[in-house]
C-alpha positions in Angstrom: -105.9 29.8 58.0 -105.3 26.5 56.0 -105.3 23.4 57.9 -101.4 22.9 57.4 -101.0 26.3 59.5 -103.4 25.5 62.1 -101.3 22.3 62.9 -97.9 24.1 62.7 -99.6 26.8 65.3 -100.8 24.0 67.3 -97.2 22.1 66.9 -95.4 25.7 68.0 -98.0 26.2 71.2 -97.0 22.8 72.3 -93.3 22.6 71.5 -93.1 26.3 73.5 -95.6 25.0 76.2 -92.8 22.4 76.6 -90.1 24.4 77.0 -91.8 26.5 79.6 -92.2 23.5 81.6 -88.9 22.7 81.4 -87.8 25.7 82.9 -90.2 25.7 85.4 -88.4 22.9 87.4 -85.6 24.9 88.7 -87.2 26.6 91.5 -87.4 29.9 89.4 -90.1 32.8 89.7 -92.5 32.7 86.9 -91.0 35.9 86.0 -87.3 34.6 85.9 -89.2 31.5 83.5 -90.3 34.0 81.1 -87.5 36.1 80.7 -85.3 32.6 80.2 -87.5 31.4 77.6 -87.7 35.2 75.5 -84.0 34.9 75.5 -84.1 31.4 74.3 -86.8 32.6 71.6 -84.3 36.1 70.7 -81.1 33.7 70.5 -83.0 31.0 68.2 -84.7 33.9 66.0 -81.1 35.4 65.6 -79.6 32.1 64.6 -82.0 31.3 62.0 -81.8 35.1 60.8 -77.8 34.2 60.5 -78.4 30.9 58.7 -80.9 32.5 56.3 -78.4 35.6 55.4 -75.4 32.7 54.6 -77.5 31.0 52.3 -78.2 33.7 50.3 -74.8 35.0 50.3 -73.1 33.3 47.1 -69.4 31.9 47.4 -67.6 31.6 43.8 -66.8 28.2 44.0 -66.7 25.0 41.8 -70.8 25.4 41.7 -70.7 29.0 40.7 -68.5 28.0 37.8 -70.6 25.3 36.7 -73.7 27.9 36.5 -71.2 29.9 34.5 -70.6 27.7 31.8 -74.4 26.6 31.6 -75.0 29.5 30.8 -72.5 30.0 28.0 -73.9 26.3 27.0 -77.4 28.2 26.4 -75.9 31.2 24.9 -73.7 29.2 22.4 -77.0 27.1 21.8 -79.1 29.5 21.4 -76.5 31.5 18.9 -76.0 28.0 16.7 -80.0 27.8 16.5 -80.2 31.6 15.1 -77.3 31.0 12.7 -79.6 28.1 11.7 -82.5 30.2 10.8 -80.7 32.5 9.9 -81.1 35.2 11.8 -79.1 37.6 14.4 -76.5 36.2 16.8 -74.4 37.2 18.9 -70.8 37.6 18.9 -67.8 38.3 21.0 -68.8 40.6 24.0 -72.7 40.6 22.9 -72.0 37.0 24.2 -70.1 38.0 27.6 -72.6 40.1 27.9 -75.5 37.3 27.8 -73.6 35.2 29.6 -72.9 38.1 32.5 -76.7 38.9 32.4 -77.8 35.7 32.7 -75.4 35.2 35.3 -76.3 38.4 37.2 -79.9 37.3 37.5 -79.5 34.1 39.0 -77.5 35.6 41.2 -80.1 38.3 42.3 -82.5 35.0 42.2 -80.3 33.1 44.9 -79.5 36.0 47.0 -82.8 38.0 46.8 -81.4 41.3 46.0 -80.3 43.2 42.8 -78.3 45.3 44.7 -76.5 41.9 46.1 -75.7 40.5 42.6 -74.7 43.5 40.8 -71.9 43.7 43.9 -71.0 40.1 43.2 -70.8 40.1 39.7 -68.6 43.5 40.0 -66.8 42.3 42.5 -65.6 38.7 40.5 -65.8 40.4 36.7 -62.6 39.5 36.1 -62.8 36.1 37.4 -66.4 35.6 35.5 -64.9 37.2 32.2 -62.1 34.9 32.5 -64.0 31.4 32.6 -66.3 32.5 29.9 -63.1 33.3 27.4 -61.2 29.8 29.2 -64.7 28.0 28.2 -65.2 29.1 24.4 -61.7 29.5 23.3 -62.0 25.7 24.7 -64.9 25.2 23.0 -64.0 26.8 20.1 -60.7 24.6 19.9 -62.4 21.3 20.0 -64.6 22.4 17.1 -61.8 22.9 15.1 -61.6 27.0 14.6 -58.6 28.8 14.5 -58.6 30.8 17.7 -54.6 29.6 18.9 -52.0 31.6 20.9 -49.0 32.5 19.0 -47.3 30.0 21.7 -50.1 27.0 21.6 -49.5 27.2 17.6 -45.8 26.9 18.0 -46.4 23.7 20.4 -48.7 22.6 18.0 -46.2 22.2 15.0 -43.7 20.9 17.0 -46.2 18.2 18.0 -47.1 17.8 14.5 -43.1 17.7 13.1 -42.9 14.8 15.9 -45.7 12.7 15.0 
């Protein structure tokens, strides 16, 4: 045992030693003492067991998103450096499908389980699919290529007959 374990033993003897004596002024058997403080020790195990299952359950939210676009960040960064070189990148779905992949394993990071990740990405594919295209038709706007709606190149020369 490592020195750091001995004192957290020592700390966990004394904090339970404590709450034993604490029972022990209400005129209760011994017996009635011991059951009091295993249900005290089941109902604490069962809430941390409760708070460790909600932290690894992920919520899409604001945070998720962000991770999201990171991710296409990388990809798109790692796709401008190979184009440099010029070598292979990826294009289209190969890069939904990085982004999804790289996605999907965080996700199985933070949660703990494959199993858990595939089930979230399955379950908000549509929702993930739809940020990534949001993100690089975005992206892809403000670097100047052509990737405009029929309707967003319409409001486009309108703006462009007023200016």
């Amino acid at each position: 045992m490592t020195t750091l374990e001995i004192i957290l033993l020592i700390t966990s003897l004394g904090l339970l030693a404590l709450h034993v004596t604490s029972k022990l002024g209400k005129d209760q058997s011994l017996d009635e003492v011991i059951q009091e403080v295993k249900d005290d020790l089941k109902n604490t195990a069962e809430n941390v067991y409760d708070l460790v299952s909600k932290a690894t359950n992920v919520v899409f939210d604001e945070s998720v998103q962000k991770t999201i676009k990171e991710f296409i960040m990388i990809v798109e960064e790692k796709n401008q450096i190979a184009k440099q070189k010029g070598e292979a990148f990826l294009a289209g779905d190969e890069k939904k499908l990085a982004v999804i992949s790289r996605f999907s394993e965080w996700v199985s990071n933070v949660t703990g389980s494959t199993e858990k990740a595939v089930e979230f990405v399955e379950t908000n594919q549509s929702r993930i699919e739809s940020i990534i295209d949001d993100y690089i038709s975005f992206s892809n706007k403000m670097q100047g290529k052509e990737t405009l709606s029929e309707a967003e190149k319409i409001i486009a020369e309108k703006l462009n007959k007023k200016a």
